[in-house]
C-alpha positions in Angstrom: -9.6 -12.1 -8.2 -12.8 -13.6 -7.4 -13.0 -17.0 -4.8 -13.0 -19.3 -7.9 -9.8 -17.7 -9.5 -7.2 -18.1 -7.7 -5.4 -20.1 -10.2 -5.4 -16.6 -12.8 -2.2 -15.3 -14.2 -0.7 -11.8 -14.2 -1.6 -10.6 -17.8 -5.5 -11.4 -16.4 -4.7 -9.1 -13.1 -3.3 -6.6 -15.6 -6.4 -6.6 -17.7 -8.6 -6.2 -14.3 -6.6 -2.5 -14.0 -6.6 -1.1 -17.2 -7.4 2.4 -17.3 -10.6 3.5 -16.5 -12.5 7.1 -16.3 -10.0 10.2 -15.7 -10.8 12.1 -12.1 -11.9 15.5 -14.1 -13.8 12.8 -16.3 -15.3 11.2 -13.3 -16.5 14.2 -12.0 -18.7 15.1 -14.7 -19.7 11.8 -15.6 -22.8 10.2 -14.0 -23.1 9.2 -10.8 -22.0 5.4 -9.7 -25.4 3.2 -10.0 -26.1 1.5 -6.4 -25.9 -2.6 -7.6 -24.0 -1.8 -10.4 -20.6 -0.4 -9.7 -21.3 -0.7 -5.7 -23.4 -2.4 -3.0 -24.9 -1.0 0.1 -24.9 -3.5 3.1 -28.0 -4.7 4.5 -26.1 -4.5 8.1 -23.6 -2.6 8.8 -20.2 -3.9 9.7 -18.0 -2.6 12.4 -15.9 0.5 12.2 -12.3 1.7 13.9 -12.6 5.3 12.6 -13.6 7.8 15.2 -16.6 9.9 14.6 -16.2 12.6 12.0 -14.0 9.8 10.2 -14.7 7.8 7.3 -12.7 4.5 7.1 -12.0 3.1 3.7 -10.7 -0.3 4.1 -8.6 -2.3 1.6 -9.3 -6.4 1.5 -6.4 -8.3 -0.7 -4.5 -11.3 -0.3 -0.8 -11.2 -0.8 -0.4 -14.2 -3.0 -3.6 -12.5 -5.1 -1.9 -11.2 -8.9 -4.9 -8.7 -8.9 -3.6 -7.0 -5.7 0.0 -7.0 -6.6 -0.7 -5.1 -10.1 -3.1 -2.9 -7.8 -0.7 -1.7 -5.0 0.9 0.9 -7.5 -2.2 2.4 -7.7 -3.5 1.8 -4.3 -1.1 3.0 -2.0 -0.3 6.6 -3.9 -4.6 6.9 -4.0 -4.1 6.0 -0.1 -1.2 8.7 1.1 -3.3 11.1 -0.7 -6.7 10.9 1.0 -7.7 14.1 3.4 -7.3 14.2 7.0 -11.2 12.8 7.6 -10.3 9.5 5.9 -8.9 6.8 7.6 -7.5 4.5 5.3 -6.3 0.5 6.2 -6.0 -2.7 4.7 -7.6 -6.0 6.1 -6.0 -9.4 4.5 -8.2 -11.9 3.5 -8.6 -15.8 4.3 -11.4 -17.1 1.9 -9.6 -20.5 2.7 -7.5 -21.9 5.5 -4.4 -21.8 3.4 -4.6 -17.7 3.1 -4.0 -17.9 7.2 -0.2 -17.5 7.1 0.1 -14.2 4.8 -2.9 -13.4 7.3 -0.5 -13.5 10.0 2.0 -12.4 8.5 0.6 -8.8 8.1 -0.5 -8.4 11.3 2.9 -9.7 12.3 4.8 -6.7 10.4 2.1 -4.7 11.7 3.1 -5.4 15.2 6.8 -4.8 14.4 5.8 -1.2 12.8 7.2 -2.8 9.7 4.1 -2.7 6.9 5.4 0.4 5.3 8.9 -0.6 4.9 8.2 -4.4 4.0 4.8 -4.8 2.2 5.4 -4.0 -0.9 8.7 -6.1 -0.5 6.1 -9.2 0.3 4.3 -9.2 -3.2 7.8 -8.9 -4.7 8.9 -11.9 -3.2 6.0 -13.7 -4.2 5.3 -12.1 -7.3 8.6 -11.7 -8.9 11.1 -13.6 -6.8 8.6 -16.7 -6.7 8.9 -17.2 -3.2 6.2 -19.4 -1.5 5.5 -17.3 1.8 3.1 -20.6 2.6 4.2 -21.7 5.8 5.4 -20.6 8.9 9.3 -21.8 8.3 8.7 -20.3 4.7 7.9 -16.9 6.5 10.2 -17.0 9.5 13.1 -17.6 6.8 12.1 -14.7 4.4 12.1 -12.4 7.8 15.5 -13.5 8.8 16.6 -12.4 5.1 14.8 -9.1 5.8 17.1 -8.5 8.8 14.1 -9.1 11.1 15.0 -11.5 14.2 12.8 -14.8 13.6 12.7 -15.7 17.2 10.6 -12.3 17.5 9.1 -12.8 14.6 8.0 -16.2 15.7 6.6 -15.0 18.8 4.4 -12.6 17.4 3.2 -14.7 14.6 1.9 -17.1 17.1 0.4 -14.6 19.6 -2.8 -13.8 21.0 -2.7 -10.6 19.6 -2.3 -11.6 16.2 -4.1 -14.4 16.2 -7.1 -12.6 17.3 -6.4 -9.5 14.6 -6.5 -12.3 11.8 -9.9 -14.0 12.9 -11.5 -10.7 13.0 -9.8 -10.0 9.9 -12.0 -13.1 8.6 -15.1 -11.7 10.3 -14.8 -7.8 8.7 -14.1 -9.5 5.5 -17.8 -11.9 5.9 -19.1 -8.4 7.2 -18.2 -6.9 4.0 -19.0 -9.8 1.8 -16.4 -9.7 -0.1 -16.4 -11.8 -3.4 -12.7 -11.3 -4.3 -10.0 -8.9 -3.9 -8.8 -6.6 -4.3 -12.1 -4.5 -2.9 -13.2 -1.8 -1.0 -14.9 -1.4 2.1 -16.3 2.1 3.2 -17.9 3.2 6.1 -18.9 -0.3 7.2 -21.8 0.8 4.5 -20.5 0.5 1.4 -18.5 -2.0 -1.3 -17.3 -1.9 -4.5 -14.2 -3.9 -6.4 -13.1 -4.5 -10.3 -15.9 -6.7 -11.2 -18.6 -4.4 -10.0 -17.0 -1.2 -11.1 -14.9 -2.2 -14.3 -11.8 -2.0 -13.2 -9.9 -1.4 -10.2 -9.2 2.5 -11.5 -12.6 3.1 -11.7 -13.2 1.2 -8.5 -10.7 4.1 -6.7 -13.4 6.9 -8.2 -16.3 4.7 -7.2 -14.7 4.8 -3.5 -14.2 8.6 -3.7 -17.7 8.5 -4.9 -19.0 6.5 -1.6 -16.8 8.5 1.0 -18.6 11.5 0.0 -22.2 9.7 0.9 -20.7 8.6 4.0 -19.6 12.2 4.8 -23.3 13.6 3.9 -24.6 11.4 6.0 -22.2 9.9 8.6 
C-alpha cells in the first residue's frame, strides 16, 4: 500500500501477495535486478544490529490491509531466519493520523507484549472493525486485553516511546519507504511488492540482499 492508497480494500492487498517464485525456484532463477526488484541507498541509514549481524527491518502500518494479509507470511519467514539476522519491525507514520498505532507498538513493546498481542491488533482492526484511532480508542481495547490502561497510558505518553516513534518516522525517511509493507536491509538495501511483484517474492528478494550484506558487511 503505497502513500496514495490508503483507501484500498482487502481483495487488492490479497492480489499484492499472490504467490510468487518457489525458494528452490528462486534459487536457480536470475539474480534480483538492482532498480528493479530492489534499491540501494544513496546514504546509509542507521543500524541496531551488532557487527557480524545483518538487520532486516519490517516497515507496515497496522491499519494497512497489505500488511495484515502479509503477517502470515511475514512472521513464519521471520522465526526462521539464522542466528546472524536480526530481524524487527518499524511502524510507519506517513501522516499524523498513523501516530497512535505508532505508539501503540512501541507501547506493547515496552510491556514485552508484541508477540502475544500483535497479531491480535490487525484482527481487531481488520476483522472486528475496531478503530484503534485515538488514544481512548486504544486505552479501551487494552483494558479488553487484560492490560491495565493506567499503565498503558503512562507508557503511551512517555519519553521513551515518544522518542522510539519519532525515530521510527526518521528510519522510515532513511529508508524511503514508498508504502508498506517493505523491507529494509542492512541500512543498504529496500525492496517491497511494487518493486518485486509481490510481497512473496519480496521475502526472496530480501534473502537475496542479506546475502550481499553478509559478503560485504
Amino acid at each position: 500500500m503505497n502513500r496514495r492508497e490508503f483507501s484500498v480494500g482487502v481483495a487488492g492487498a490479497l492480489a499484492m501477495t499472490a504467490v510468487g517464485l518457489p525458494g528452490s525456484v528462486f534459487a536457480q532463477a536470475k539474480a534480483p535486478q538492482e532498480g528493479i526488484e530492489y534499491t540501494t541507498l544513496n546514504h546509509r541509514a542507521p543500524v541496531d544490529a551488532p557487527p557480524g549481524k545483518v538487520e532486516v527491518i519490517e516497515f507496515f502500518w497496522y491499519a494497512c490491509p497489505h500488511c495484515n494479509a502479509f503477517e502470515p507470511r511475514f512472521e513464519p519467514w521471520a522465526n526462521t531466519q539464522p542466528a546472524d539476522v536480526v530481524v524487527k519491525r518499524v511502524p510507519v507514520a506517513f501522516r499524523d493520523d498513523f501516530v497512535p498505532l505508532q505508539r501503540l507498538y512501541y507501547t506493547l513493546e515496552a510491556l514485552g507484549k508484541v508477540n502475544e498481542l500483535h497479531g491480535k491488533v490487525f484482527h481487531a482492526i481488520h476483522v472486528d472493525r475496531e478503530p484503534l484511532d485515538r488514544e481512548d480508542r486504544i486505552l479501551a481495547w487494552a483494558g479488553k486485553q487484560g492490560l491495565d490502561p493506567a499503565k498503558v497510558k503512562d507508557l503511551y505518553n512517555s519519553f521513551s516511546v515518544s522518542a522510539k516513534a519519532r525515530r521510527a518516522t526518521q528510519l522510515q525517511n532513511d529508508y524511503k519507504v514508498e508504502g508498506v509493507p517493505a523491507i529494509g536491509v542492512g541500512g543498504r538495501f529496500y525492496t517491497d511488492g511494487t518493486l518485486a511483484g509481490s510481497m512473496d517474492r519480496t521475502l526472496q528478494v530480501t534473502e537475496y540482499l542479506i546475502g550481499l550484506v553478509r559478503k560485504n558487511p
